[in-house]
N, C-alpha and C positions, 0 to 999 in steps of 0.2 A: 591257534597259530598267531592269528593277531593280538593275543594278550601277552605272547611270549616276546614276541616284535617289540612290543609298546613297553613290557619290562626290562629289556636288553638297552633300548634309548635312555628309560628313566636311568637306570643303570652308568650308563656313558658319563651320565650328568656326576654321577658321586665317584669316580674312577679319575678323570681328567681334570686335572688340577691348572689353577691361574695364577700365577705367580709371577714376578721379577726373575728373569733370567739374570743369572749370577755373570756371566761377562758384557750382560745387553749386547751380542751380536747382530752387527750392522746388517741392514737389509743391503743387497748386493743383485738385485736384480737386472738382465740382458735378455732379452731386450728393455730398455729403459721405458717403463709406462706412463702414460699420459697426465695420469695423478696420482699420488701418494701420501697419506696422511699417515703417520706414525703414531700413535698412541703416546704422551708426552712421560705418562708414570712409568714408561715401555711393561709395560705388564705384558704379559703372553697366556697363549694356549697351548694345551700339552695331549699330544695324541698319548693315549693309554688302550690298554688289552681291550676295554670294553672299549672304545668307540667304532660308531657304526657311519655308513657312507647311508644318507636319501635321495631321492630326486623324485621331484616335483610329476614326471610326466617319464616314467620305469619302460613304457615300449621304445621313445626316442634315447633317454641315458640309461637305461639299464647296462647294458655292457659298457659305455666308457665309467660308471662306475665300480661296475666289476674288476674290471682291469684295470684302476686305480686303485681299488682294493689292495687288490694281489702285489700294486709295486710298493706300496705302505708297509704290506707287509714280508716281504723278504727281505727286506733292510729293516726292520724292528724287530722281527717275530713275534708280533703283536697277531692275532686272530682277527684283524681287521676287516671285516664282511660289506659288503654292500647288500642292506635293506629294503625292500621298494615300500616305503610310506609317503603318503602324500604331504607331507607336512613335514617341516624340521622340530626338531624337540632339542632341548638346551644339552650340550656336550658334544654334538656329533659334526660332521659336514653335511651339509643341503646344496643341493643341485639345485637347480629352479628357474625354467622355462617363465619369462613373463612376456605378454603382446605389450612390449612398452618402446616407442619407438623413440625414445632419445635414448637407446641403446644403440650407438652404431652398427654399420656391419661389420660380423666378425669380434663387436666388444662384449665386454662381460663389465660385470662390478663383483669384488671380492670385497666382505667385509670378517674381519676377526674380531671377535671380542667376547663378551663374556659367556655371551648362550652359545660360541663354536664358531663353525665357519659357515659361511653364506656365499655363493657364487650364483649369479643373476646373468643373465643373456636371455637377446630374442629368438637364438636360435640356436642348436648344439654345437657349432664348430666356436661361440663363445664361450661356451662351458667348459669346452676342453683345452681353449687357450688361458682360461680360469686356472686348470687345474697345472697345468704346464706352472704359471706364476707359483701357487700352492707349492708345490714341490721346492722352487725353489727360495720360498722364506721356509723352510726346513730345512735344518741343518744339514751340510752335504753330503754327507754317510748315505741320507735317505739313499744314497744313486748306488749303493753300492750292488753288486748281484746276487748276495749272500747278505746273511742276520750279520750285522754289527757288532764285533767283540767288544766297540769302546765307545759307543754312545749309549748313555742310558736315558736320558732325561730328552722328547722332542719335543723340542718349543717352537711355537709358532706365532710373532710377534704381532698386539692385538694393531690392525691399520685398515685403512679403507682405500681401495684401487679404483679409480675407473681408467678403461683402459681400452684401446680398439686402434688398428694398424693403419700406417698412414697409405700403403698402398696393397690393392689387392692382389699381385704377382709379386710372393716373394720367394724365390727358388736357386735352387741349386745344383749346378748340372755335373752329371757324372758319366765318364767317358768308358762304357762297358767296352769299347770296341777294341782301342790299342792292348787293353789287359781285360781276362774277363773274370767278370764278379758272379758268384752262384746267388741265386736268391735267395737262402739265408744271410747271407752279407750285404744285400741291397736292401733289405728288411734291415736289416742294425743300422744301416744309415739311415733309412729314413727315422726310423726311432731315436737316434740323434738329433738329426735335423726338426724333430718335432718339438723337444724341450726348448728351440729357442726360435716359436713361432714360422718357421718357415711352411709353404703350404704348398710349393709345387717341385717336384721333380724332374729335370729335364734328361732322358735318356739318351744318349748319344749312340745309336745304336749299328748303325755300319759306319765303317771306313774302309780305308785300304788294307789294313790289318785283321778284319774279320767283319761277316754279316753274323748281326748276333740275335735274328728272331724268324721265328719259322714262318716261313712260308708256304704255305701245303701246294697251293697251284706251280710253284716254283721250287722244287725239293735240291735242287743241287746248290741254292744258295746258301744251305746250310752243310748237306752235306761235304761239297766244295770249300765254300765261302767261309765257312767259320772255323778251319784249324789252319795253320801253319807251322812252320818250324821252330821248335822251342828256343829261345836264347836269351843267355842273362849278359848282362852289362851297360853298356850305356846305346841305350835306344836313340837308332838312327849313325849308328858308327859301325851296327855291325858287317862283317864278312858278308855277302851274297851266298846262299844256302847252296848245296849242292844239290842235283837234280834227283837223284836219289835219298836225299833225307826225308826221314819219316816227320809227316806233319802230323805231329800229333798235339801239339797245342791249341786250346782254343775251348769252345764251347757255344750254346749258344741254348736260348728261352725257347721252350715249346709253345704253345697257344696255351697251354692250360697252366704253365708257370706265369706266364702275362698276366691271364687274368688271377693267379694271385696275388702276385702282387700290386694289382691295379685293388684289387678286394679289401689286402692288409693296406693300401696306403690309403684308400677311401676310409677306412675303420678311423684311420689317424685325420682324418681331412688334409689330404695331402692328393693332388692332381697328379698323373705323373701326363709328361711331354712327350709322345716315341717323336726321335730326330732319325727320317731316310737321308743320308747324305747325296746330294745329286746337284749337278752332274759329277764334278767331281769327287775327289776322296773314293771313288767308285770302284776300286781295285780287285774288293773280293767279290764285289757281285761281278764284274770282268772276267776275273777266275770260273765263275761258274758259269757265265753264258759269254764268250767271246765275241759272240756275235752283235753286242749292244757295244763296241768299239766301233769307231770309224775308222779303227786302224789295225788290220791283220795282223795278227800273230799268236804267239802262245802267251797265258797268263798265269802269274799264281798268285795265292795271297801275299802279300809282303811280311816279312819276319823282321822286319824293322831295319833294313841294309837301307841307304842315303836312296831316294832315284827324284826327289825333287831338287833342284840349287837354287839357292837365291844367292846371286852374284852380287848383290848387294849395289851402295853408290846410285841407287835411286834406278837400279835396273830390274826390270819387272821379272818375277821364278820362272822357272820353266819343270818341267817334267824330260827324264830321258827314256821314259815310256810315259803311253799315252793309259792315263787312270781317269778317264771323263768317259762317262756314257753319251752318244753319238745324239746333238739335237737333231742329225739334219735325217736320222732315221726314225720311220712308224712303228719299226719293232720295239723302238724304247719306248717309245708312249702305250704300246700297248703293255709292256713289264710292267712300268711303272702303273697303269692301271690296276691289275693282278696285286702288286705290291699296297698299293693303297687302299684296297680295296679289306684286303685282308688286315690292314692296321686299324685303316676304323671304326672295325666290328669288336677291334680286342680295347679300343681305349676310349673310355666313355668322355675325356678331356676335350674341348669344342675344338683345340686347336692340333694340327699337327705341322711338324716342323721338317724343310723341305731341304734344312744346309745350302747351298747355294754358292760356297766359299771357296776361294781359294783355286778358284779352275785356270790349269796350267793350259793354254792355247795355241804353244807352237806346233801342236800337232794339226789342231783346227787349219792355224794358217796353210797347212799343206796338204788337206782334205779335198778332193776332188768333189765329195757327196757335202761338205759345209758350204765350198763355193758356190755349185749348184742352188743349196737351199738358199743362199744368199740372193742371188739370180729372181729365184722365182719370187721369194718376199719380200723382194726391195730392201733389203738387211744391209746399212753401211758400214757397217764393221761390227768385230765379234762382239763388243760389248750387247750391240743389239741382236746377235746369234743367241748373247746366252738370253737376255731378254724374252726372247720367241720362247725357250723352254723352261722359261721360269711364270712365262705366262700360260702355257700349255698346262704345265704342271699343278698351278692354281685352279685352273676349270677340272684337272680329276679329281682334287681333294675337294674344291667344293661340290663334287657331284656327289659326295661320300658324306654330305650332309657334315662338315667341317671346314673351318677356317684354314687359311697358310702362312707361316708363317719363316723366316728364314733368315741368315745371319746380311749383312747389309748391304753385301755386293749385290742383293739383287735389285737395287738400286739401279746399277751399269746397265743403262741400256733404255729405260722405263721399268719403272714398278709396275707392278701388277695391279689390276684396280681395285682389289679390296685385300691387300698382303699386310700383314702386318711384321713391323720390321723390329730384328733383334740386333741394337746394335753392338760390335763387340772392337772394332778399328777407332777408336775413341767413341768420341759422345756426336762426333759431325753427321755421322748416318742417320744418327737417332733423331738429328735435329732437322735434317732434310726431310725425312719420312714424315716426320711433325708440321712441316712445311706445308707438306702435301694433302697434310690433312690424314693420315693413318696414325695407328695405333703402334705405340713401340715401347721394348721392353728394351730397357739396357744392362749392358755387362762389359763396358770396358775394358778391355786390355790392364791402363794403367791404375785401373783401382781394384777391380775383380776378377783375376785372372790368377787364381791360387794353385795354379800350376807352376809358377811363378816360384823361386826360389825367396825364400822369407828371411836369410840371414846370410850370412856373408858368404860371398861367392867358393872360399876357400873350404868350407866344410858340409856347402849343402849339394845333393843331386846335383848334377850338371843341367840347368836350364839356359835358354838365352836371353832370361833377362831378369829383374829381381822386384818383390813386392813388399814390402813390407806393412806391420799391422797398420803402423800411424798413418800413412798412406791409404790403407784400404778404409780405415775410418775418416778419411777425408771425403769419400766419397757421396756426390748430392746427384741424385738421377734426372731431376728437372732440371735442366740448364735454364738460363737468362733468355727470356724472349720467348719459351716455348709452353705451347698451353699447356697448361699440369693434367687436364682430361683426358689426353693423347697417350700420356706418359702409363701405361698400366703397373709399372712398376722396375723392379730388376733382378738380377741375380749373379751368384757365384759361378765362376764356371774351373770345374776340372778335368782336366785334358790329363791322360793316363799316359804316355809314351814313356814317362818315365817313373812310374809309380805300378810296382809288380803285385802289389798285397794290399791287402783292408788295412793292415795296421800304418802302414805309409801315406795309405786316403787320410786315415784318419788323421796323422801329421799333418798333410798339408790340409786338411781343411779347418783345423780349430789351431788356433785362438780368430783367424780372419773370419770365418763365417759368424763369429761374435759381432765383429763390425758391420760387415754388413749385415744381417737379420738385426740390427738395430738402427740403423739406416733406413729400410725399407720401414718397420716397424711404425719407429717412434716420431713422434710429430717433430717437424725441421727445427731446430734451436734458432731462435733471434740474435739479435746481437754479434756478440762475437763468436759462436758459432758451439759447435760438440765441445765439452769438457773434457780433453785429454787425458787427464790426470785422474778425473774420476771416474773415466772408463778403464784406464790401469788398475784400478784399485778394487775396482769389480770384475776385470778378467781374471786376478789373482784369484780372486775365490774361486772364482768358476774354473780355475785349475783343480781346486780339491776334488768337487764334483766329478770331475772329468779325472781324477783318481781314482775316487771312490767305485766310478762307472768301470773301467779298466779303459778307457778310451786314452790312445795317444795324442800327444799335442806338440808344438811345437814352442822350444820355451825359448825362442830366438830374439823376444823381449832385453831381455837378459843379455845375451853376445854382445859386443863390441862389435861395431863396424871400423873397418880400415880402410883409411887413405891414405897414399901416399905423396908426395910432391916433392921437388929439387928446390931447395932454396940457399943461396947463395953458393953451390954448387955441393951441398951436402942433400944427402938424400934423408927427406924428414918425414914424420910419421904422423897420422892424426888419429885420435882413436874417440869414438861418441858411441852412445848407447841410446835404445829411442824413448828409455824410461829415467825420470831423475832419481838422484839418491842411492845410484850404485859406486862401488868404488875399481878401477879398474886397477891392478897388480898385473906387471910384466917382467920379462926378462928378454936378454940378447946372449946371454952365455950358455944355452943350449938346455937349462934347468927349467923345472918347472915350478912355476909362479904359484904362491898362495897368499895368506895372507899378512905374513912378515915381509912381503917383497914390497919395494916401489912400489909408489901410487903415483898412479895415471895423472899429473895435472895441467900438463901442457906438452903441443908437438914435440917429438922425441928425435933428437938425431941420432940415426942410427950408426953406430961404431962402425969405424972404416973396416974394419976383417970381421963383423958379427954375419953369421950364418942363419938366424933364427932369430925370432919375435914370438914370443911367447905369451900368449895376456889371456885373463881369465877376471870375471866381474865377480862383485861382494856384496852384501850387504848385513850390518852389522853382524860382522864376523864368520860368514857362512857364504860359502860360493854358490849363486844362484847359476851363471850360467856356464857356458861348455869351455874348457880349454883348448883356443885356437895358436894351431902353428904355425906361423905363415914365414915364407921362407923369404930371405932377402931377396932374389933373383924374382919372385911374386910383385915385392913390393918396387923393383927396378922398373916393371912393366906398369907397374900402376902408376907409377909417375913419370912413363918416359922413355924411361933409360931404355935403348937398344944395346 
């Protein structure tokens, strides 16, 4: 057996060819690594039928080379195997564990060149962010989920990496609760999310619209808690359900799908976060025990009809039912015990996250049992109500041998004394909490919030408010003044209320989660800061990839953005795009624009009786992005006019 091994490698050697790639294709890699040497004759290496996968130490990488194997070869149809020999031999890839500590944590070193590939770490979650980079200096077909009809020749260009992430929380939250995902599809996310280094998963896993994980001590939380009435359209506008409709929407993780995917995301070095939302957002656990209300009545899941308003003008939401579980009650402390108790035996992650956001408290103020509690704790106002239960809530999670952690309101009132805080209301929580001396993870609103509508308001989902890539790659997690040790990192965050399917996650979260998992990643640029343009240039590619994967994306790069404004009492148009070198083609006559129309080159006044604005982007001679309609009466309100 081992002379066969050892023939199969010498093998690899006379099968895989060195050569000059015939168009030298640009390395294009995102996240952007810390060094990169290019080989200057650009010579390359070429996976062939025979080459073999090794690793240094077959009990720790034996399976992630397995299943590097198997992705090499369903995009080549090459018989690519992984081997367990202790040694690499000239043609093949080597794995290889070494005790050498100016390997950072989490880095690896890749090197290509003429005896194959070499990927070096101190430890296996380098290895495999090793092999992540590999993948992507091979041609992008490799991502395809099928043998490649049109690639024949995979080059892999000869360079040397060293490489290792500038923060160790880099995550991405996904909101099972508004819409729920089966865990075959939270498995294909996270296997996205892996190709471009991210390591943690944050679960958002109740709200008001569904408790999405089983409870055994607490069974109506799921059978209750997790369906409602099914409804399509624009979430949060709908109809109030009728009391007789069948809830049959919904679903929810048993114990033994948890720890699947706790299993499959551990395989990938990926954490996952479970998020209990509490006090607020509390609706379906509400639904299944009424009695965790301070406020009598009947409850049921919500199916996404309005019952929050934010009256806006700097006037604080309210709730017209009460969706907060009751601080000034021992019943809730004891649920939430039961609750906690049972998450973290399912999630081996140090931290679990307690939500803490967004609690609607006109109901509190007319609480006969909040007053009370207020009375007896010396409590002078709700913010220190919710205080009391965000510190109650910290002593059960740390009695469950886990950290707490929560979004930044639980700040109001006093923190908790060992909380560590997620901030998501700008970067000001993140920086008080730093203040304090805790640990905090950020996810801004205005940089990482890809819930966030990515392209002009006129053709995306309806959200209430807009992100764009350029924007989300401006984003820097350590602000001025705050110690960078505090800072653990940050993330993406996706809020589902309006996002029904996998394949609509998967729009809203690529091209942005490019930005940030290069952010979090790569070491801060000096001077004048991220290269725009060469991050362009590299998300392009990585659209192939993300073809070749069948992953949607969002090509709103490309769109035109519109404004409008009145100038000298004519109503004028401005149109920008957030990449250079596109050409913009419009019309006002009701036709549709290609590339014999106008070109875009300055604000357009628009014709006193034109009904329509027609525009659509170019680039040499080919339409990249979507043809948007936007109706005059659109652009009156964008500039104004009543």
């Amino acid at each position: 057996m081992k002379k066969t091994t050892l023939l199969l490698l010498l093998l690899s050697t006379l099968f895989s060819v060195f050569a000059q790639s015939p168009g030298d294709r640009k390395i294009t890699l995102i996240p952007e690594p810390v060094s990169l040497q290019k080989d200057p004759a650009g010579k390359n290496f070429y996976l062939s039928p025979a080459t073999r996968i090794t690793c240094s130490n077959p009990a720790l990488l034996g399976k992630m080379a397995e299943q590097f194997a198997e992705r090499l070869a369903t995009a080549t149809g090459f018989s690519v195997k992984s081997v367990q020999a202790s040694a690499s031999l000239t043609g093949g890839i080597h794995l290889q564990l070494k005790d050498d500590m100016t390997i950072p944590e989490e880095g690896y070193r890749l090197l290509v060149n003429h005896k194959g590939v070499t990927i070096t770490s101190r430890k296996p979650a380098g290895i495999f962010y090793g092999l992540q980079t590999l993948l992507q200096l091979l041609p992008a077909e490799i991502m395809s989920r099928e043998k490649s009809s049109t690639r024949k020749n995979w080059d892999i260009p000869f360079v040397t990496i060293e490489d290792y992430p500038r923060f160790g929380w880099r995550g991405l939250m996904l909101d099972v609760s508004r819409h729920f995902f089966t865990v075959d599809q939270v498995k294909d996310y996270i296997d996205q999310m892996v190709k471009y280094k991210f390591n943690l998963l944050h679960l958002h896993l109740t709200d008001d619209q569904g408790w999405r994980i089983e409870i055994k001590s607490l069974p109506k939380l799921t059978e209750v808690g997790a369906w409602r009435v099914d409804k399509t359209g624009t979430f949060g506008r709908f109809s109030p359900p009728a009391p007789d409709e069948p809830r049959t929407y919904g679903g929810f993780y048993t114990q033994e799908d948890i720890r699947e995917l706790v299993r499959y995301a551990g395989e990938r070095f990926v954490n996952i976060l479970p998020e209990i939302d509490v006090p607020g957002h509390s609706l379906a656990a509400i639904a299944a025990y009424p009695e965790l209300s301070c406020t009598p009545g009947s409850y049921a899941v919500n199916s996404g009809e309005q019952f929050m308003i934010w009256p806006g003008g700097g006037q604080h939401f309210y709730g017209t039912l009460d969706n907060t579980i009751c601080p000034a009650l021992e019943a809730s402390y004891v649920f939430l015990d039961k609750v906690f108790t049972e998450v973290a035996a399912l999630f081996p992650f140090e931290y679990i996250h307690m939500g803490g956001d967004e609690t609607a408290r006109n109901f509190w103020e007319k609480s006969e049992q909040i007053g009370q509690l207020m009375k007896e704790k010396g409590l002078k106002n709700l913010d220190e109500v919710q205080s009391y239960f965000v510190k109650r809530v910290e002593k059960i999670i740390n009695s469950k041998g886990k950290k707490m952690i929560g979004w930044d309101e639980i700040l109001d009132g006093g923190l908790a004394p060992n909380a560590a805080v997620m901030s998501w209301r700008g970067m000001k929580g993140g920086i008080e909490a730093a203040r304090q001396g805790h640990e905090v993870v950020m996810s801004p609103t205005d940089f990482a919030y890809i819930d966030y509508m990515q392209g002009d308001a006129i053709i995306e989902p309806p959200v209430y408010a807009t992100l764009r890539l350029k924007k989300a790659y401006q984003f820097e997690p350590v602000p001025e003044g705050v110690e960078a040790r505090l800072v653990k990192g940050g993330q993406a965050n996706l809020w589902t209320e309006q996002v029904y399917n996998m394949r609509h996650a998967q729009y809203m979260t690529w091209p942005r989660a490019f930005a940030i998992a290069e952010v979090l990643w790569s070491a801060k640029p000096a001077g004048a800061g991220r290269n725009w343009n060469d991050f362009v240039t590299r998300t392009e590619a990585h659209f192939l990839r993300l073809d070749a994967a069948a992953v949607k994306y969002a090509p709103s790069i490309y769109d035109p953005s519109i404004s409008a404004t009145v100038k000298d009492s004519v109503l004028t148009v401005t149109l920008n795009t957030e990449i250079e070198g596109l050409r913009i083609h419009y019309s006002f006559d009701n036709s549709f624009p290609d590339a014999w129309y106008p070109v875009y080159q300055s604000p357009l006044k628009v014709p006193k009786d034109a009904s329509w604005l027609k525009c659509i982007s170019y680039r040499d001679g080919k339409p990249l992005g979507r043809m948007i309609s936007m109706p005059v009466s659109e652009l009156k309100k964008r500039a104004g006019i009543k």
